[in-house]
MARLUMKE-257832 format. One line per field, with one value per atom (N, C-alpha, C): residue number from 1; x, y, z. Coordinates in nm, 4 decimals, always signed. Layout:
BEGIN
i <- c(NUM,...)
x <- c(X,...)
y <- c(Y,...)
z <- c(Z,...)
This chain:
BEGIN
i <- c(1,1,1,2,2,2,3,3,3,4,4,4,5,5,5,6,6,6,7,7,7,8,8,8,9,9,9,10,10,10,11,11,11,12,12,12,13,13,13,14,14,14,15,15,15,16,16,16,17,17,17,18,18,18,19,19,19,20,20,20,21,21,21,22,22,22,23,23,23,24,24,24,25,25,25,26,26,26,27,27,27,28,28,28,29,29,29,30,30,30,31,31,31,32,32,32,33,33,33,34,34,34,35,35,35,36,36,36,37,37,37,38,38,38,39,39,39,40,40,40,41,41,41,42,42,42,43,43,43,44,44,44,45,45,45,46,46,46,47,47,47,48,48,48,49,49,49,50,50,50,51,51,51,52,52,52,53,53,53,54,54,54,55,55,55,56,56,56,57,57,57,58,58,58,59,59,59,60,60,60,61,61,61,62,62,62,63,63,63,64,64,64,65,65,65)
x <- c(-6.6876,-6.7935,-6.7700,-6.5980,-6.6047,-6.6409,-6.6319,-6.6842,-6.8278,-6.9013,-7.0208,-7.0998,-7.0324,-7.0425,-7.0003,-6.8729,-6.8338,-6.9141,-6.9897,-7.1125,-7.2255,-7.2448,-7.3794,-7.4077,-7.2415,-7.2642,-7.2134,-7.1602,-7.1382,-7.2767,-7.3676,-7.4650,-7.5569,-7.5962,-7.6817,-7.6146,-7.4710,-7.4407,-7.4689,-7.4250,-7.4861,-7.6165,-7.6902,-7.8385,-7.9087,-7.7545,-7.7980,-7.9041,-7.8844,-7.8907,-7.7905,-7.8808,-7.8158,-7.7038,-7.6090,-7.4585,-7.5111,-7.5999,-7.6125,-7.6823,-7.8109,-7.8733,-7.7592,-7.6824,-7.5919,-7.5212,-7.4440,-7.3560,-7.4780,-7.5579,-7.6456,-7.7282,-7.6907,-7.6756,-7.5969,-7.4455,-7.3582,-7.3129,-7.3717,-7.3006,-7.1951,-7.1744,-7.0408,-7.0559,-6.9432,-7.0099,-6.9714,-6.8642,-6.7974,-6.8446,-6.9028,-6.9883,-6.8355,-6.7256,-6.6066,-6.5841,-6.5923,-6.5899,-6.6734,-6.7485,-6.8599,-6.8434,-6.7944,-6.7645,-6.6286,-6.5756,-6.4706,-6.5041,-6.6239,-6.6855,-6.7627,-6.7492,-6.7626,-6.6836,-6.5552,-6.4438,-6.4273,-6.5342,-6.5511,-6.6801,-6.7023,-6.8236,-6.7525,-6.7072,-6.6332,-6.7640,-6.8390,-6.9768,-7.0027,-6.9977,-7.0951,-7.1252,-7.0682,-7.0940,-7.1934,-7.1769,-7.2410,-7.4087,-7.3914,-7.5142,-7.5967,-7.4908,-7.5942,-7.6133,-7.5835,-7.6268,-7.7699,-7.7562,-7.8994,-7.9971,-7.9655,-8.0743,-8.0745,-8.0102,-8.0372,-8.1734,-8.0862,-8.2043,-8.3460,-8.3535,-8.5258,-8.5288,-8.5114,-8.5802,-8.6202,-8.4980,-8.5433,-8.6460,-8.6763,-8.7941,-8.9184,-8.9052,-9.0299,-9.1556,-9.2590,-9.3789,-9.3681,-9.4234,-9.4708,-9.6127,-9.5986,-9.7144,-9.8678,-9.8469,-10.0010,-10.0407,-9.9205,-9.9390,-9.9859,-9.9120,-9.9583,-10.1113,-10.1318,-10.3090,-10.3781)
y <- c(-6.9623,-6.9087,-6.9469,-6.9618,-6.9608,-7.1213,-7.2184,-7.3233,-7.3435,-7.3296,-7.2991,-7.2685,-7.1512,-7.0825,-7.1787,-7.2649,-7.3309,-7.4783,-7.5254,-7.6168,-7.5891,-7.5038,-7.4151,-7.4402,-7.3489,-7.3447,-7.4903,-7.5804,-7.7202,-7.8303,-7.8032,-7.8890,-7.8275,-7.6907,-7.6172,-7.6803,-7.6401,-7.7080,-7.8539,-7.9447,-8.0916,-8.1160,-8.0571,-8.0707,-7.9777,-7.9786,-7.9452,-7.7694,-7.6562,-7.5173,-7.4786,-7.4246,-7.2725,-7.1901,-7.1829,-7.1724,-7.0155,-6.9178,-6.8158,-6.7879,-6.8304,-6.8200,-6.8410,-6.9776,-6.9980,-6.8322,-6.8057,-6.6807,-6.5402,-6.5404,-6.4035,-6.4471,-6.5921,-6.6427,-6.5901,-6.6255,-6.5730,-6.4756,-6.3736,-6.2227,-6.1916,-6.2851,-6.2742,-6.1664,-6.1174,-5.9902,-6.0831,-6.2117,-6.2439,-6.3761,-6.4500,-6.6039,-6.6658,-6.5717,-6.7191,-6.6944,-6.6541,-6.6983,-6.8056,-6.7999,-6.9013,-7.0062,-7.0270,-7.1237,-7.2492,-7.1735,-7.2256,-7.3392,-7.3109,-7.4065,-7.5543,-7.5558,-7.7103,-7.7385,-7.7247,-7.8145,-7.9647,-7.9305,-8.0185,-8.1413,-8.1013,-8.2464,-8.3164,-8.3920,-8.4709,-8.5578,-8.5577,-8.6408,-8.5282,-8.4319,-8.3027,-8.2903,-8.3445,-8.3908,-8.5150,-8.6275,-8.7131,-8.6312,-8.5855,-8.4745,-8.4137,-8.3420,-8.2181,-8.3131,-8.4460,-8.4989,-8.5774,-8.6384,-8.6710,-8.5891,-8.4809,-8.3454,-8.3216,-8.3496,-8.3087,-8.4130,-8.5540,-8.6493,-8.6293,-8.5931,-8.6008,-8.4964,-8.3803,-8.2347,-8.2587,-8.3453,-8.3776,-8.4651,-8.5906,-8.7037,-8.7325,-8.5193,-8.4733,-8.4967,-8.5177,-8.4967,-8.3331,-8.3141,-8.2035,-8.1241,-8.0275,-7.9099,-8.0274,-7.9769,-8.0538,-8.1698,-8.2770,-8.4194,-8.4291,-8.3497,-8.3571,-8.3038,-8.2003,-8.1315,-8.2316)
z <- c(+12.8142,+12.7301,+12.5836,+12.5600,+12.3491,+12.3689,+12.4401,+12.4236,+12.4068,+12.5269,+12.4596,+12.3373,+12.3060,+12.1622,+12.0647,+12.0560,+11.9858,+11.9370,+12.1092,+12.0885,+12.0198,+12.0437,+11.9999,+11.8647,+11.8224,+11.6096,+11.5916,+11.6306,+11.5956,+11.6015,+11.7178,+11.7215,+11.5700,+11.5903,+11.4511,+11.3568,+11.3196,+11.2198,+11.1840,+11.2280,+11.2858,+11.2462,+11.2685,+11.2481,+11.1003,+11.0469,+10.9204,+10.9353,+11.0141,+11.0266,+10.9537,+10.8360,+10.7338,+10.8333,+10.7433,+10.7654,+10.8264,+10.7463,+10.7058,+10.8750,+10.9073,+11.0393,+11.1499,+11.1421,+11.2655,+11.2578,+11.1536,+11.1337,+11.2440,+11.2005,+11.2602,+11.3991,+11.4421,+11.5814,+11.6649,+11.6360,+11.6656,+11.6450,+11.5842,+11.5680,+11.5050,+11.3894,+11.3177,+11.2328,+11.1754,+11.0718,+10.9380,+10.9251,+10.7914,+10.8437,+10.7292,+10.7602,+10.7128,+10.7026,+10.6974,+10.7930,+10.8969,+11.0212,+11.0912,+11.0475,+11.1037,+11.0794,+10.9649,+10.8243,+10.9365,+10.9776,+11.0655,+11.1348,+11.1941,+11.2515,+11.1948,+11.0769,+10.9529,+11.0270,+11.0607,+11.0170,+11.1902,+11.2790,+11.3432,+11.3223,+11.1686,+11.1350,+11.0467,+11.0593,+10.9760,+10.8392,+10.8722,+10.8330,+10.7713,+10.7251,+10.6885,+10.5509,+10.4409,+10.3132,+10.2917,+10.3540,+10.3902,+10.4479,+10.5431,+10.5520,+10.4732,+10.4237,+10.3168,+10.1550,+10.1482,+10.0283,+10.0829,+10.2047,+10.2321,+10.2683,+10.2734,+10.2713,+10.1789,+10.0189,+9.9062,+9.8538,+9.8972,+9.8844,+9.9048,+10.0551,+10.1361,+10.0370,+9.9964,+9.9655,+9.7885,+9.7344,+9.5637,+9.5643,+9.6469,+9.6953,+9.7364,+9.7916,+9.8746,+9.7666,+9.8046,+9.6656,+9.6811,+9.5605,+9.5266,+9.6166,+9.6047,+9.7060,+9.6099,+9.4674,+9.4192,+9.4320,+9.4593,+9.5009,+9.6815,+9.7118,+9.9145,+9.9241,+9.8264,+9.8314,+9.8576)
């Protein structure tokens, strides 16, 4: 079963899911627990800078109107 669990918050994580949601997925009460679970994306900086990218790149709400 902790495997499972352990896939679970690794794929969310992976796919770039708020640290904060995976944490109240899993029923943690302390998100450094949850937090534990980064430490199998080795890529995960690499990640969250190209999600900084798409989200600073996005047009704006008045440009998409």
């Amino acid at each position: 079963m902790h495997d499972l669990r352990h896939a679970h918050a690794s794929w969310l994580l992976a796919g770039v899911a708020d640290l904060q949601i995976v944490k109240e997925r899993l029923g943690h009460a302390d998100i450094a627990t949850t937090a534990r679970y980064l430490h199998t994306l080795p890529d995960a900086d690499e990640t969250a800078l190209d999600a900084l990218s798409r989200i600073r790149n996005r047009p704006s709400r008045e440009a998409r109107e």
